[in-house]
Every structure is written in C-alpha cells, then in structure tokens.
C-alpha positions in Angstrom: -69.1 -58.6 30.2 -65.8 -59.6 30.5 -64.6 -61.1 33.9 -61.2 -60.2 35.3 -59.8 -62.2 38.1 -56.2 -61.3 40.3 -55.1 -61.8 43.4 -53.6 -58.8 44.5 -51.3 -55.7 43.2 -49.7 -57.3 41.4 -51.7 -59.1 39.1 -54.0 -56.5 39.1 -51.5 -54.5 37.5 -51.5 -57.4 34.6 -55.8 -57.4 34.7 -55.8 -53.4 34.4 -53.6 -53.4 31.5 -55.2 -56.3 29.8 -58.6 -54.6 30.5 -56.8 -51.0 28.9 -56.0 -53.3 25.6 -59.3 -55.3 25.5 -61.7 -52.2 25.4 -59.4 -50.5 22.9 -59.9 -54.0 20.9 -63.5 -53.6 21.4 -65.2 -50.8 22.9 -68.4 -52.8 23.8 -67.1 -54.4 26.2 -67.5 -53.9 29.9 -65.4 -54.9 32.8 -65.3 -56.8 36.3 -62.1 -56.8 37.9 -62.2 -59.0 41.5 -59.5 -59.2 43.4 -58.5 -60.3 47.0 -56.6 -57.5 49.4 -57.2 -54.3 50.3 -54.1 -52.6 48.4 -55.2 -54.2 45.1 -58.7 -52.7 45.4 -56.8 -49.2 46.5 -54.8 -49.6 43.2 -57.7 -50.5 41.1 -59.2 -47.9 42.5 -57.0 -45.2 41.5 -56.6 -46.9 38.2 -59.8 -48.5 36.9 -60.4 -47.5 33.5 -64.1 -46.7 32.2 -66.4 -49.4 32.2 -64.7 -51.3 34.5 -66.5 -52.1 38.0 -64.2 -53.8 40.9 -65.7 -56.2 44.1 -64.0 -58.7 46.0 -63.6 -62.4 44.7 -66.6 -64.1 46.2 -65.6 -67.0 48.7 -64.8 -69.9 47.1 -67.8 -71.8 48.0 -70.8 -72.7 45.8 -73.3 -70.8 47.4 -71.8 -67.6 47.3 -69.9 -68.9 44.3 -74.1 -68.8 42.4 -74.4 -65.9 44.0 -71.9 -63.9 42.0 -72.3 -65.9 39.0 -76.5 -65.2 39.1 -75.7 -61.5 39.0 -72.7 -60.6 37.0 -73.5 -63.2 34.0 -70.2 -62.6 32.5 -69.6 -64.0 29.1 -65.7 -64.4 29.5 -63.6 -65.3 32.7 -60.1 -64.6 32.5 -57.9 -65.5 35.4 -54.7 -63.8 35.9 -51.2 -66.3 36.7 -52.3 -68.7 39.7 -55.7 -68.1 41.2 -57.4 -71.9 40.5 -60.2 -71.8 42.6 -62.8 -74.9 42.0 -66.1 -73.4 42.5 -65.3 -70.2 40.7 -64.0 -71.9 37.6 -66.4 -75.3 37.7 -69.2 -72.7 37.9 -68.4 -70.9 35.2 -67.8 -73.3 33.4 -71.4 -75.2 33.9 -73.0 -72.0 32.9 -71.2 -71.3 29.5 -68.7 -69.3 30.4 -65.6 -69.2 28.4 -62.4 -69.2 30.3 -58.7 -68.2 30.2 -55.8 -68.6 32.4 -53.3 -65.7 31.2 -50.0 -65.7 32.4 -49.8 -68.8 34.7 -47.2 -68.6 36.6 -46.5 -71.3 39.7 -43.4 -72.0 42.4 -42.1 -75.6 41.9 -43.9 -76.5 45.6 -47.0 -75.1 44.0 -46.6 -77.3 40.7 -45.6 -80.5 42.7 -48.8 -80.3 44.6 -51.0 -79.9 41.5 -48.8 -82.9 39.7 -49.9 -85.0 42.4 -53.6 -83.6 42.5 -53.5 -84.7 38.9 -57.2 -85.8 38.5 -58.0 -82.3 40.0 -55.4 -80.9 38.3 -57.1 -82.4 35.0 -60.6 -81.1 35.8 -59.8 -77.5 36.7 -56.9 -76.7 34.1 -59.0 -78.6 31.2 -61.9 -76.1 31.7 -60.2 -73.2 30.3 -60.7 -72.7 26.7 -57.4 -70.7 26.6 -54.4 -71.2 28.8 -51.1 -69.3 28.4 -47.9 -69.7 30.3 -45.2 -67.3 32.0 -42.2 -69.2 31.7 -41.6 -72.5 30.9 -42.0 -74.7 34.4 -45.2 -73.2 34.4 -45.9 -74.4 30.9 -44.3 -77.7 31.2 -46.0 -78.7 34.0 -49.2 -78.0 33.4 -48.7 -79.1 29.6 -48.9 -82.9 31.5 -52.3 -81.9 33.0 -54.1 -80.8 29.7 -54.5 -82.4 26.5 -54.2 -79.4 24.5 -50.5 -77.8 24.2 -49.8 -74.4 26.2 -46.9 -72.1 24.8 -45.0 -70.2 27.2 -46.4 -66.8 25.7 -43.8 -64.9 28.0 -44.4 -62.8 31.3 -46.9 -60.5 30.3 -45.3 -58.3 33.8 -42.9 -57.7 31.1 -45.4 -56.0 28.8 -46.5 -53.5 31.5 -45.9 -50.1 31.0 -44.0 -48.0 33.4 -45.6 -47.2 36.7 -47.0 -43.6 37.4 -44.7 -41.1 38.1 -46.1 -38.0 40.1 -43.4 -35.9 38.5 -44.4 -32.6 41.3 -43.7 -35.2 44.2 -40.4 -36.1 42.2 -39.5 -32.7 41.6 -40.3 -31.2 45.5 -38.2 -34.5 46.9 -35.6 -34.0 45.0 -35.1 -30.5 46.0 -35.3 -31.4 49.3 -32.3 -34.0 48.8 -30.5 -32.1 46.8 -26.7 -33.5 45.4 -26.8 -36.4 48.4 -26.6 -39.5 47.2 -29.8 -42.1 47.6 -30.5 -45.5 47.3 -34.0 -47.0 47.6 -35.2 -50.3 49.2 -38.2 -51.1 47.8 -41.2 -53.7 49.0 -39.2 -54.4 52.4 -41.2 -57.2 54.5 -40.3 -57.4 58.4 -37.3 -59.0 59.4 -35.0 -57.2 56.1 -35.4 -53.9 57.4 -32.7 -54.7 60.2 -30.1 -56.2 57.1 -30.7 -52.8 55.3 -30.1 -50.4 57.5 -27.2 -52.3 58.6 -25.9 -51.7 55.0 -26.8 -48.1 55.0 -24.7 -47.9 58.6 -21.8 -49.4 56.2 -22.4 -47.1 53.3 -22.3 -43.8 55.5 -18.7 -44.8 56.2 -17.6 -43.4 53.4 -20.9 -41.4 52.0 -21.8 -39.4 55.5 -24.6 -37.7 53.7 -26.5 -40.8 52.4 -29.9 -41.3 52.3 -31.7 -44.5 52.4 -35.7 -44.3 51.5 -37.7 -47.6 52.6 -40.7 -48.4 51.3 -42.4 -51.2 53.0 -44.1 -53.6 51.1 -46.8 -53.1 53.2 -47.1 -49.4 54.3 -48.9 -50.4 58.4 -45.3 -51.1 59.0 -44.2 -47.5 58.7 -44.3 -46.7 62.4 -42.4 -49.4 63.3 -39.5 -49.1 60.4 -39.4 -45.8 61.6 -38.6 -46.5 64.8 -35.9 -49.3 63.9 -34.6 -46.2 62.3 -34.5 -43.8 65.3 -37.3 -42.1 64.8 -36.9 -41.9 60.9 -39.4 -39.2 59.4 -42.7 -40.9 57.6 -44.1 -39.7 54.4 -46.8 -40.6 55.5 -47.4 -38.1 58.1 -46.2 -35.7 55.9 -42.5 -35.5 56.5 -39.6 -34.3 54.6 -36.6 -36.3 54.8 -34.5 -33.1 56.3 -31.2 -34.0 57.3 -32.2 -37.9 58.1 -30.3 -40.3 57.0 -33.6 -42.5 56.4 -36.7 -41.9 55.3 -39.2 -43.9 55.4 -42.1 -43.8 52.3 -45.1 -45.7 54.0 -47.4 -45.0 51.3 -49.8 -46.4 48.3 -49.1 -45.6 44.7 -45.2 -44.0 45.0 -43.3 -46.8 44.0 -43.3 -45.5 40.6 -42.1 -42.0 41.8 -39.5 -43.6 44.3 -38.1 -45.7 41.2 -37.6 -42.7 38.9 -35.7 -40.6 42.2 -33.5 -42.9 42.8 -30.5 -44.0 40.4 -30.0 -47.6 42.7 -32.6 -49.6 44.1 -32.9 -52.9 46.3 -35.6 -54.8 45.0 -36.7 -56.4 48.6 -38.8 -59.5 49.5 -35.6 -61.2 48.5 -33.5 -61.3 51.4 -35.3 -64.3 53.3 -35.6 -67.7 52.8 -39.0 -67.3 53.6 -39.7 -64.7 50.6 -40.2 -65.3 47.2 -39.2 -61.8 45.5 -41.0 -58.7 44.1 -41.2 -57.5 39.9 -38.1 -56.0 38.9 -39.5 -54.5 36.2 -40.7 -51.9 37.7 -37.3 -49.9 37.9 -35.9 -51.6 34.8 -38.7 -48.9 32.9 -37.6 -46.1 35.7 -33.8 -46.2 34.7 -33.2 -47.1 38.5 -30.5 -50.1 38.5 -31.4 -53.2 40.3 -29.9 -55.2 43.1 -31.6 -58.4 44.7 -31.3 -60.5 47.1 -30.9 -64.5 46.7 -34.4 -65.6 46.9 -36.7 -64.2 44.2 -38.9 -67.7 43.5 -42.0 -66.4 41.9 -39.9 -64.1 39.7 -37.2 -66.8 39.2 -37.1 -66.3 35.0 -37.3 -62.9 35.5 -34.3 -62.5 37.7 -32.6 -65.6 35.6 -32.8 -63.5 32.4 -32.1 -59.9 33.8 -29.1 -61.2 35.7 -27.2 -63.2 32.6 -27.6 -59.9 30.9 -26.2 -57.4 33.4 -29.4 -56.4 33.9 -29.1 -57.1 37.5 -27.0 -58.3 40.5 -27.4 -60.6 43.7 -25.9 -60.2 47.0 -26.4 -62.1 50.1 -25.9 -59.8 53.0 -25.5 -56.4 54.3 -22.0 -56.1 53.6 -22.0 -57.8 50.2 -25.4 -54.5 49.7 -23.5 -51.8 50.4 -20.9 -52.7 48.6 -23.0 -52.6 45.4 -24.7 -50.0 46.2 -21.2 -48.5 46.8 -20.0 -49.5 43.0 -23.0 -48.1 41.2 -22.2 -44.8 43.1 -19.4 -44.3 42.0 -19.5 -46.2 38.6 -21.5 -44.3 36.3 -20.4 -46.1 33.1 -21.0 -49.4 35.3 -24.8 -48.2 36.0 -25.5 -47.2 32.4 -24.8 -50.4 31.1 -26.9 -52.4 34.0 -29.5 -50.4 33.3 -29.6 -50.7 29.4 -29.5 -54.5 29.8 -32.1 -54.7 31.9 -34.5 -52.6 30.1 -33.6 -54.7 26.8 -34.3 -57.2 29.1 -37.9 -56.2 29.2 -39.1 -55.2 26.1 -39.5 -59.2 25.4 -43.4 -59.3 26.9 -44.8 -57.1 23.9 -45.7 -59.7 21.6 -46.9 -62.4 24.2 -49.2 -59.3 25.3 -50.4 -58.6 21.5 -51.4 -62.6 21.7 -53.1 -63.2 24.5 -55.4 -60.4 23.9 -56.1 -61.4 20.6 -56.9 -64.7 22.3 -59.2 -63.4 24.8 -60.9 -61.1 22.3 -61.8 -65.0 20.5 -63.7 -65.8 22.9 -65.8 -62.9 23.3 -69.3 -64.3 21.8 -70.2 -62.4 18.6 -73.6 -59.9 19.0 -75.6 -62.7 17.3 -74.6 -65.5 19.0 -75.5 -63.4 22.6 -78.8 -62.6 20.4 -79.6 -66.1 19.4 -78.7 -66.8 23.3 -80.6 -64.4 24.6 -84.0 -65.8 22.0 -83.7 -68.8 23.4 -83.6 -67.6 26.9 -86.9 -65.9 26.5 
C-alpha cells in the first residue's frame, strides 16, 4: 500500500498523476490518497483511478495520528510539495515506513521559518528516505537541513497532462457565443472580481459584444460575483450566457473546458498582495494565452520561466488588463507565439516526473522482504 498525501486540488492533481504512473510501474500496488478540503476530495473523486481509496488527512495529533497508522499500514508515504506535519511523518517513520517528499515546494516566509526551526527542521526533513525539490529555493534551503543532497528534479505541475475537456460542454458554449470575442478570468478570489470587471467595462469600449466568463476560485462565491455583475447569469443554475456581457462559471471540474474556449485568459489569485498565484500551466496545455498579475509567490519559477520566454505577461491594474487582453485580440501572430513559448515552456517536467517515480517505486519493499516481514510478525 502506497500512501499519498496533498493538501488540496492542486497537489492532488500531482498525487493522482503520480498514482496513474506508479500502478502502471507496478500493478500490485494499491493506493491511499488523503487530502485536506472538500474540492480536492470532489476532484479525487471524479478522478481516482482503480485501486485507489481517498479519506481525509487524520489530525495531526498522535492519537488520531495511531489511529490511521494502525489501520492503513502503508508500506510507502509519499508527501506531495509542503505538507510537514510531525506526528504524521515521526509516526511513520517509527513504524518502518519509507518516506518521500516529492516536489517540495516552499514561499521564502515559509523557508525562513523552518531555517530558524532548524533542529525541527533537521528531524522532520531527515526522515524522508527520498526528498526532491521544485525549484531551487526549495532545494537550497532545505539542502542546509539535511545531510544527504536534494536536486531540484523540476516542478512535476509541469509534467501534468492537460486538464479534462468536456468537449459537448465546449461545443454547446461556443454556439451559444458564437463570433463574440471572450476572455476568461480564472481562480478569481474576493476582492479581484471588482479590478476585472473594471477591465471588461474598459474593453467593451471598443469590443461592445465582449464576454467576460469568471470562474471563482472558489465556486460559493458565484451568487455574489453574480451580483457584482448585475445579475450576471450562473452556470451553475444552469444558465446560458445569452446576451450578457458576463458570465459567471461557478462550478467544479470546468476549468479545463473554460481554458480550451477561450483564446485569452487571466490567470487570477495574482492581483493582491495578499495572494500568492494559481498554475499556469493549465492553459499553457489548452492553447489559451496567459496574462498575470504581479503576485504569483508559490508559482514564482513558473511564472519567472514562462515570462522570459514570451510565454506570459504581467500587468498591474485594470487598465494595464484590458489592454492586453486588447492586444491578443487583435494580434493573432502576437498570441501564437505567447502561446508556443509557453507550452515549450512546459514540456521541461517530463523527465523529473520519469525520476521521481522511479524513486518512489525503490522504495516499494520487494514481495519477500513484506514476506520475511510479515514471518516475523507471526
């Protein structure tokens, strides 16, 4: 049994894909993904593949900690970018379990704290048996908590294959929007709703018949986007967009669809200070070109390597957002190129996937080491 741990969508999205890869490796294995919100067990849900059985991540105290351990008995613990919780990994560790930490990936205030936690930081990050890196802060830092090295494998986000498109939903939206032209804001929190519909208020200026789809990053916020809007229609009700000029996609599981309609997107959850940024890799495999705003932390190296090939561009403000979205309108040579860049941009995960499976398939214990175990048990 092989023990999957992520914190929400989207490193389940990494776990479900590593668990895709590690039962192709090996087709004994079986699967326990935890995770810790609601929309990552809806996604696993929907996605699971065979084999593969999903609860929520036990509390993180040593009671309930046993309790989990005493049932599941997994032989292999793999946790996915950041989630170093004590009694989970200590745990594991005191009852054999061999551990990974795939993909870690940490914002500088997150790495200060565990610099200066360093006998902690020793302790927890020394217990894994395999530890691989997303960029190289990550791997840097945590190189100075652990005697053994850690390469920066790469993002393994960048290995992921392109999100589901329901190409019916595609096909009946885009006959209801016909030739007007779209742009799509995607993952908006509260408080960057306002700055993009200001900048759809810009762009109908000069494009009256614009349509601007939100998708919230978290779909409760539908009625109240909607409303911001003027009473905006919501998908989630079952509306079409009509002759709105936004529609608002408060659903689970479209994102996918929503990239592949639209030829421009705002990646949101980077127009904030207080926001850290969503995956842009999403559209770069849906052909949908990329915009962002200035503060994209936890995808820093992402953005960094999309934007210094064309891949991508920043603005700051509603004004500076329409007028992109404005350019890649009307610039179709413009668009093509952003969005060959950024899907070159991409294709750089493959290998550090290929790896760190391989790595996790080492530690699986061989059938007669689990037999000799399992002698010596009785």
């Amino acid at each position: 049994l092989v023990w999957v741990h992520a914190a929400s969508v989207g490193e389940s999205g990494v776990a479900l894909a590593l668990i895709d890869a590690l039962s192709g490796r090996n087709a004994s294995l079986s699967f326990v993904l935890t995770t810790g919100t609601r929309t990552s067990a809806e996604l696993v849900a929907r996605r699971a593949p065979p084999r593969t059985t999903h609860i929520y991540v036990p509390l993180d105290r040593a009671d309930c900690v046993a309790r989990f351990l005493d049932h599941w008995r997994p032989d292999v613990g793999v946790f996915v970018e950041s989630e170093l919780w004590p009694n989970l990994i200590l745990q594991a560790e005191a009852r054999g379990v061999k551990l990974a930490l795939v993909n870690a990936r940490m914002s500088p205030r997150t790495l200060r704290r565990w610099t200066n936690w360093r006998t902690a930081g020793r302790r927890l990050v020394g217990a894994f048996s395999y530890v691989s890196a997303a960029d190289a802060r990550t791997r840097d830092a945590l190189t100075a908590l652990r005697p053994a090295p850690i390469g920066a494998s790469g993002n393994l986000k960048l290995a992921a294959p392109a999100p589901r498109v329901d190409a019916t939903a595609r096909a009946a939206l885009a006959a209801e929007i016909g030739a007007r032209p779209i742009w799509l804001a995607a993952s908006t929190h509260q408080g960057e709703d306002e700055i993009v519909l200001a900048a759809h208020d810009i762009l109908r200026r000069d494009f009256a018949d614009a349509l601007l789809i939100i998708a919230p990053r978290h779909p409760e916020r539908g009625a109240d986007i909607a409303r911001l809007a003027g009473g905006a229609p919501l998908r989630s009700k079952g509306a079409s967009p009509g002759a709105a000029s936004v529609y608002v996609a408060d659903t689970l599981g479209e994102l996918g669809t929503l990239y592949d309609l639209a030829p421009v997107s705002l990646v949101a959850g980077s127009l904030l200070p207080q926001l850290k940024g969503h995956n842009p890799i999403e559209p770069a495999r849906l052909a949908c070109a990329i915009i962002t705003g200035p503060y994209v932390e936890s995808f820093q190296d992402l953005f960094d390597t999309m934007i210094a090939a064309g891949g991508a561009t920043c603005v700051q403000d509603a004004q500076t957002l329409a007028a992109e979205i404005a350019r890649l309108w009307r610039d179709e040579a413009a668009r093509a190129q952003q969005l060959d860049a950024a899907l070159n941009a991409t294709t750089q995960g493959a290998d550090a996937f290929e790896r760190t499976v391989s790595a996790i398939i080492a530690l699986v214990p061989s059938a007669s080491a689990q037999q000799s175990t399992a002698n010596a048990s009785a």
